[in-house]
N, C-alpha and C positions, 0 to 999 in steps of 0.2 A: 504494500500500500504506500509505503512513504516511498519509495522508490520511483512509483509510476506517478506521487506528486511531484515530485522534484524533475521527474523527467516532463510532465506536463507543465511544471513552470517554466523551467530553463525554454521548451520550446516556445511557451510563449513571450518571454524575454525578446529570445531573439525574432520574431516574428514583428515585435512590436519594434524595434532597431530597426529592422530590415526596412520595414512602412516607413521609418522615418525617412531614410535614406532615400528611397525610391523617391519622393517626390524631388527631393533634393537636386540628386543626379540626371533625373532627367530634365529639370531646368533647362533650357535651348535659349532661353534670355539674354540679351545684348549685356544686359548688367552681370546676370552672372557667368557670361562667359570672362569678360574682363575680370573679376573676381578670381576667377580661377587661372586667369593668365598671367595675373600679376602675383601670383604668391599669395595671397589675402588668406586662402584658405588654412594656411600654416599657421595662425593664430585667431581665426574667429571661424567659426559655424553658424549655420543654420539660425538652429534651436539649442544648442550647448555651449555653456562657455567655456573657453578655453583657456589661453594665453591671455589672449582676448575676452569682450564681451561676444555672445551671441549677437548675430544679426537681429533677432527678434527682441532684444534685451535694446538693442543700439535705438529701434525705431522704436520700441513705446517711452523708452526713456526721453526720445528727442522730443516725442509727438506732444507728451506730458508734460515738458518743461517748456517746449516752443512752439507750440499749437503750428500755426501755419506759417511759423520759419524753420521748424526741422527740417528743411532739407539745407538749409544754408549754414546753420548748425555741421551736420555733417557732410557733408562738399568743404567748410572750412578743418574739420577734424583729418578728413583724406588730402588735404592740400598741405594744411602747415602741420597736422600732425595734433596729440594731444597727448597728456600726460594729468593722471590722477582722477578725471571724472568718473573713474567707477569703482573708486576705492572701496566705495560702501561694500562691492560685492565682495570685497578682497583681491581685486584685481589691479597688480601694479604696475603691469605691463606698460612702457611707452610706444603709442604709434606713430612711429614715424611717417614725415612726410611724403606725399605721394604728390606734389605740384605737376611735377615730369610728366603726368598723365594728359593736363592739360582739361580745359573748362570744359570741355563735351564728353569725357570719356569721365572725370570726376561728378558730371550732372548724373550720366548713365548711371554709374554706381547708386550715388545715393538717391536714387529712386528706387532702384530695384531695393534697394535696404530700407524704405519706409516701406515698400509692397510688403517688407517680411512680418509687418506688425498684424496683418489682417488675419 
């Protein structure tokens, strides 16, 4: 009995992993292909925090704090970079600048990163 619970857990674990992912990966989006071009992935996710905050951590924290200037909010975080705004979660990580991208490819991002809030 505890055997085939433990076995029906863990499957469902990873089942429910897996769902996350799937939608993730299959993203074809302008935004997150550049996300994924640029490295980004190496310290932020989705839905988990990493190094980083999560994508969906990024956009409710902006949307919350800056109603309808979170994207200029983050478009200035990918540009010059930021350091300490998400202490609260324990996260010390600084992110560095991403200017080099340029105003169309930094808009692209942080749109697809306020999409992550819905």
């Amino acid at each position: 009995m505890k055997v085939k619970f433990l076995a029906t857990a863990a499957f469902g674990a990873c089942m429910l992993f897996a769902g996350s992912n799937i939608s993730f990966a299959g993203d074809k989006s302008p935004g997150y292909k550049l996300v994924k071009a640029n490295g980004c992935l190496a310290c932020h996710s989705v839905d988990q925090n990493k190094v980083g905050p999560s994508y969906k951590v990024i956009a409710q924290t902006n949307k919350k704090l800056y109603a309808k200037d979170a994207i200029k909010h983050i478009e200035e975080a990918i540009e010059k970079g930021s350091k300490g705004v998400y202490k609260k979660l324990g996260i010390t990580a600084v992110m560095p600048p991403y200017g080099y991208l340029g105003k169309e490819k930094i808009e692209t991002i942080a749109k697809w990163i306020l999409s992550q809030s819905k």
